[in-house]
N, C-alpha and C positions, 0 to 999 in steps of 0.2 A: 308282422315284420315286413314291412317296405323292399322292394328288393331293387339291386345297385341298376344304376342303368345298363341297359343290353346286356341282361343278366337271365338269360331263360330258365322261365320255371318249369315246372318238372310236376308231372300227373303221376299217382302210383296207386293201386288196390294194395288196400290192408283186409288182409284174410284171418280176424280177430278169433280168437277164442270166449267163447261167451258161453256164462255157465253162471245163475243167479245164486244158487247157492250150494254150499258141501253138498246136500243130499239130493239135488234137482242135477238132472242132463244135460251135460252140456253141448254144445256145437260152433262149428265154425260159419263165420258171418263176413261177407264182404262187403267192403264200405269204402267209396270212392274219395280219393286224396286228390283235385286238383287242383294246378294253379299253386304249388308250391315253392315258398325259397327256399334254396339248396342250402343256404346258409343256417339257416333255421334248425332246432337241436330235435330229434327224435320226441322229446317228450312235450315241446312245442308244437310239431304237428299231432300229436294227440291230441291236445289243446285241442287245436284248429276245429279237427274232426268232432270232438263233442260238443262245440259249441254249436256247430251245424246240425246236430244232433238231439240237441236240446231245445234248438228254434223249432227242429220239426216235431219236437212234444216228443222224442224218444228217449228210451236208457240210455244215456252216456257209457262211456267205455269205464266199468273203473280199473285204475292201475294208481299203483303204490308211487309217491315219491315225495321229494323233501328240499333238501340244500339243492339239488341240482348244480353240484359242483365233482360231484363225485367222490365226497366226502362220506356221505351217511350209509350207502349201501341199501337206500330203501330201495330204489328202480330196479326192480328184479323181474326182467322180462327175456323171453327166449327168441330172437329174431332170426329167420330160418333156420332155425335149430339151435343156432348157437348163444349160448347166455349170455346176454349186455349185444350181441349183434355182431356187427363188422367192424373192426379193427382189433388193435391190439394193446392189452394196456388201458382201457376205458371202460369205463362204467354205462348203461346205457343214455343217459343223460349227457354225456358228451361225445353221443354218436348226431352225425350232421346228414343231414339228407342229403350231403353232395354224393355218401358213401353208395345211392343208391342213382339207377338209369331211369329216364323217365321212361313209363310204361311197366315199371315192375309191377310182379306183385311179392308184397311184403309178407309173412303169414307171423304171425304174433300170439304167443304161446305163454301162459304163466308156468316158472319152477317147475317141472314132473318130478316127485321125491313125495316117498309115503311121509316121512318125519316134516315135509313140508305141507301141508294137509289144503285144501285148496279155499278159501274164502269167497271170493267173488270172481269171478271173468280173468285178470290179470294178478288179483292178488294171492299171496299164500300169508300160510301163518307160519313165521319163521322163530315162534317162541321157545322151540328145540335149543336154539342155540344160547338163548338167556340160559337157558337151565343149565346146558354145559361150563357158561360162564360162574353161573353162581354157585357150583359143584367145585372151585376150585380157581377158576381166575381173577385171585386179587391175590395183591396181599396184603396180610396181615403187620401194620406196625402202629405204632402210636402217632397220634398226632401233636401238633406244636410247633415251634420254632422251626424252620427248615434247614435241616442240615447242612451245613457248606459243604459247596461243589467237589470238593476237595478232598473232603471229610474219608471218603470210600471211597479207593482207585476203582478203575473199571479198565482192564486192558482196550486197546482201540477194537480188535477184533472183535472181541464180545458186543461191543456198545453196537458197532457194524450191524452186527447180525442181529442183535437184539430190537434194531429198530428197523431193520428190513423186515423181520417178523411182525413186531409193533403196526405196518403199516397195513396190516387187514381190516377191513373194514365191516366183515361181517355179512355180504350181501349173500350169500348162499351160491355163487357162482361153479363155485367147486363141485357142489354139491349135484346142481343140476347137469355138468357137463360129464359126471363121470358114470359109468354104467351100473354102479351099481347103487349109486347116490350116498357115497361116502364122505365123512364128513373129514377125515384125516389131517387134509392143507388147512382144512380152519382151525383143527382142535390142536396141531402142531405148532402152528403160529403162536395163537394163545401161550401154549405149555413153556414154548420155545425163550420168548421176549423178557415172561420173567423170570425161567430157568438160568439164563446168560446170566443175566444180572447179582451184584452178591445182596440184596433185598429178597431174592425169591428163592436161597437157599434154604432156608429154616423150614418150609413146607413144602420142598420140590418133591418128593416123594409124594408123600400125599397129595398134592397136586396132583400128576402125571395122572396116578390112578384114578383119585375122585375123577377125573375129566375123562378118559377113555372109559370108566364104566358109565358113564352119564349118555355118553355119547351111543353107546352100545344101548341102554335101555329106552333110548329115542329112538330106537329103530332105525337108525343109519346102517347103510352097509358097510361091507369091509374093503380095504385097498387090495388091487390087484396090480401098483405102479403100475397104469401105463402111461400116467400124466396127464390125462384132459384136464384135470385140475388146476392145474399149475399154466398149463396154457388159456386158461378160460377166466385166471384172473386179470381182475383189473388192475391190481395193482402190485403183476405179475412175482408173486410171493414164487418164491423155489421150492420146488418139492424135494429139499434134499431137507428141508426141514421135517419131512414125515420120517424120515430115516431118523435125526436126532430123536423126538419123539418117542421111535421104538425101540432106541439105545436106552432112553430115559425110562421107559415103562418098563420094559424087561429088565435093569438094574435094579426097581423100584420092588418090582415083583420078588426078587430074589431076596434081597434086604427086610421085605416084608415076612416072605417065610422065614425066615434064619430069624427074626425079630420071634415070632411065632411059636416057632421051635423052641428057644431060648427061655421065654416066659412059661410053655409047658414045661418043660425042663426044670424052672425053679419050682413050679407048684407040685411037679412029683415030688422033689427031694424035697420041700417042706415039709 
């Protein structure tokens, strides 16, 4: 990247994490960033730094990424602590090195989260979350013809929040930022977007639960609201959605006994 004229560039230490693999030791490595444009996107200067790295015949950094638009939720990196980095509302691939002084040092950290199990240096394996998906988020209808727009009102509010929900992307953000590496603001959303909707009626019950017990046997923790989640998203989901969620699981729960009950009940008196 070309940088504008009388555009000073900016030197920084990246204080990486490096760890070859699950069962090997990992450590923190410093590796010099100079001569940088500010304009240039976080995941660009990683570029920069492994090509440099590559010339000198060493391990490149690896870290996870994709569209780089902040669409896919692969960039999942912890930048002074915080998931996706500096700002708010972003993903780390639309974080810009103007966000940083020159002379920092930057210290770069993959996901900390048992259910996220650590792969290489930057990456994790965030295939927890497939499985809570495939335990319950979809739904089921037939295909064919596509039904007119029409066909199924949708009140505005539902559609609202149904696609405010709708817009998680899945990067594990929540996850990493919360103390106890809860997975909540993601399995909410999910539950959430097609609970609103009248397509995700016929299995919202069994949804809600298939997904919290999935979620529970991937070894996630539990929510203690204090919101790092919901602050830590990129694309900044509300955690008032974990609250619907436990209106919906506890409803779910009770329906489910009294279902329960009911069926014992005819096999006695048969």
């Amino acid at each position: 990247m070309v940088a504008e004229k009388n555009q000073p560039l900016i030197s920084v230490t990246l204080r990486v994490w490096r760890q070859a693999g699950p069962k090997t030791l990992g450590q923190f490595k410093d590796y010099a960033a100079p001569n940088l444009n500010p304009n240039m996107s976080f995941l660009e200067m990683l570029d920069v730094v492994n090509d440099t790295l590559t010339e000198k015949g060493e391990e490149p950094i690896a870290f996870a990424h994709d569209c780089r638009e902040g669409i896919c939720g692969t960039c999942s990196l912890t930048i002074n602590g915080k998931p996706h980095g500096p700002g708010h509302g972003v993903a780390t691939c639309q974080v810009y090195m103007r966000a940083f002084r020159d002379g920092d040092i930057i210290v770069i950290e993959p996901f900390r989260a048992a259910a996220f199990p650590l792969i290489k240096d930057l990456v994790v394996d965030r295939t927890s979350f497939d499985r809570i998906i495939q335990a319950g988020g979809f739904v089921s209808v037939r295909t064919g013809a596509p039904a007119d727009a029409n066909a199924i009102p949708v009140p505005k509010e539902n559609a609202d929040l149904a696609m405010d929900a709708a817009a998680c992307i899945g990067c594990g953000a929540c996850v990493a930022a919360c103390k106890n590496a809860s997975a909540m603001l993601f399995v909410a959303a999910k539950v959430s977007h097609l609970g609103l909707m009248p397509q995700g009626q016929p299995e919202r019950d069994r949804r809600v639960l298939a997904m919290v017990t999935t979620m529970d046997d991937q070894g996630f923790g539990t929510c203690t609201n204090q919101y790092e989640c919901s602050a830590a998203c990129p694309k900044t989901i509300s955690h008032d959605f974990i609250a619907r969620l436990n209106r919906d699981y506890l409803a779910a729960s009770f329906r489910s006994r009294l279902h329960t009950q009911s069926a014992n009940a005819n096999a006695s008196a048969g």
